[in-house]
C-alpha positions in Angstrom: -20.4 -12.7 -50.6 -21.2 -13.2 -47.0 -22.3 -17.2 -45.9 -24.4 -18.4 -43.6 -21.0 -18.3 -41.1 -20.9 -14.8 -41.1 -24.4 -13.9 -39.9 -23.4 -16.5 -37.0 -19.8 -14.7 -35.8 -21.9 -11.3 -35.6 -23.9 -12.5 -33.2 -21.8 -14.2 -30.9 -18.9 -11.7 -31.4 -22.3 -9.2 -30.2 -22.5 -11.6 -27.1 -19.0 -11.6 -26.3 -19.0 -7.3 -25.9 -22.0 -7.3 -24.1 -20.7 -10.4 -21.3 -17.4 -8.3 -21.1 -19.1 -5.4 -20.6 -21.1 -7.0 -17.9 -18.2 -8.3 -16.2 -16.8 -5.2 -15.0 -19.9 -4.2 -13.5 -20.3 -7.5 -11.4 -19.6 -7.6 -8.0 -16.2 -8.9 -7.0 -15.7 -12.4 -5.9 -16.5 -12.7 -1.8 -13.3 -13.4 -0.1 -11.3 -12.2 -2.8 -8.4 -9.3 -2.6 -9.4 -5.9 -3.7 -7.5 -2.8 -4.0 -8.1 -0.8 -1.3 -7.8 2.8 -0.7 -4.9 4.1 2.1 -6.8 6.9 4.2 -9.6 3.7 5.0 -9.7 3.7 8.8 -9.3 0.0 9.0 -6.4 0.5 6.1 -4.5 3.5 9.0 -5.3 1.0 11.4 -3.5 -1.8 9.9 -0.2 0.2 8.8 -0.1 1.7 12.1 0.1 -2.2 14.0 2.4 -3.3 11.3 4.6 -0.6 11.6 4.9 -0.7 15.3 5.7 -4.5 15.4 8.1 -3.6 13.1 9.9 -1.2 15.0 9.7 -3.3 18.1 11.4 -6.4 16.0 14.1 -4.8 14.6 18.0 -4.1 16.4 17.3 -0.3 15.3 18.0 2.4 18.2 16.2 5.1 15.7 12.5 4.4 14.9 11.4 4.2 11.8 7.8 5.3 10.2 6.3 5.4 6.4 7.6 7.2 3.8 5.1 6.1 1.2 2.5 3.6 0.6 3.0 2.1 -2.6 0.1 -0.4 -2.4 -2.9 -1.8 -0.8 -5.2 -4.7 -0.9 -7.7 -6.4 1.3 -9.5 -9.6 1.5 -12.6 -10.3 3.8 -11.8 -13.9 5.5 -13.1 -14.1 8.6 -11.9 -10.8 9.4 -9.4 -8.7 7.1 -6.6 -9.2 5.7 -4.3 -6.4 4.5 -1.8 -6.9 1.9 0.1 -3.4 2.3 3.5 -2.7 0.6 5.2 0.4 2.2 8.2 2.7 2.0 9.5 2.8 5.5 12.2 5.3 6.3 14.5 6.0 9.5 13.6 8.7 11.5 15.5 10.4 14.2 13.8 9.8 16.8 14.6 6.7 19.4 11.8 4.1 18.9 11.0 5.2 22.6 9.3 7.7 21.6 5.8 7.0 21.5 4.5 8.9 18.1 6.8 8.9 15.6 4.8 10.7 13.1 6.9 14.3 13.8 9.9 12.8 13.6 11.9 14.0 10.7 13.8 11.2 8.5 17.4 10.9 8.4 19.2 13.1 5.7 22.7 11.9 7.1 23.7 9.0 4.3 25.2 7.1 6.9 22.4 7.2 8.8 19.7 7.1 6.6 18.3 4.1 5.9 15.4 2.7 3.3 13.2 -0.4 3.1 10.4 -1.5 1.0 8.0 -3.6 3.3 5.5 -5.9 2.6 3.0 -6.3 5.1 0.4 -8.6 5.9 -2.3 -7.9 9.0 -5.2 -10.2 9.8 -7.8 -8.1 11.7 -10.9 -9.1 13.5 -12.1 -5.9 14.7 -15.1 -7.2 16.6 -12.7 -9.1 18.7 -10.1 -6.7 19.0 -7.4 -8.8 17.7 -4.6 -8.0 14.8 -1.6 -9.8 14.2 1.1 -9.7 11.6 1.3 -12.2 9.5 4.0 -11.1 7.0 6.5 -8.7 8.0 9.3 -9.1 4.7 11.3 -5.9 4.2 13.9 -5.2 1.4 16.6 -2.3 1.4 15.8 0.4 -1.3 
């Protein structure tokens, strides 16, 4: 026989759904990270600098451009910040050249080289200004 307990759980396991529910359909948190998709302008945008700083930081004679994007985030600050991990390949092209994006990737294996990257770009676009803040890159 059911006691006076069991009329009580229905109700609040009831409550319980219908807050879960709820949740998911609740604006995020301001200021906190979201997924973000790739093909956003600000997303291109962001790649693009971090990329290029990239290339002007490293030793490399060949440029190097993305492969993949594996991930993306973004948090509104005051400004954006982009959390974007990438597959970033060597091309081979000299980083001279000013767009790398025809320039086919090394299939030599002594030449071919690799890297996951974890980038992180603070923009203010209103100001014009982007910098790097995390620049962290791991062979593959």
């Amino acid at each position: 026989m059911a006691g006076p307990r069991s009329f009580l759980l229905l109700p609040v396991l009831l409550l319980a759904l219908v807050l879960a529910v709820q949740a998911e359909r609740l604006p995020r948190l301001l200021g906190g990270i979201v997924e973000a998709n790739e093909n956003e302008e600000g997303v291109q945008q962001a790649l693009g600098f971090a990329v290029r700083e990239f290339n002007r930081a490293s030793n490399d004679k060949f440029g190097s451009r993305v492969f993949r994007v594996v991930r993306v985030r973004k948090q509104v600050v005051a400004g954006i910040k982009y959390f974007i991990s990438a597959e970033i390949r060597r091309t081979t092209c000299s980083k001279s050249v000013a767009d790398l994006s025809s320039c086919p990737y090394h299939e030599d294996p002594t030449l071919k080289k690799h890297s996951i990257c974890e980038f992180e770009v603070y923009s203010v676009p209103w100001l014009g200004k982007t910098s790097l803040l995390k620049n962290e890159c791991k062979d593959a």
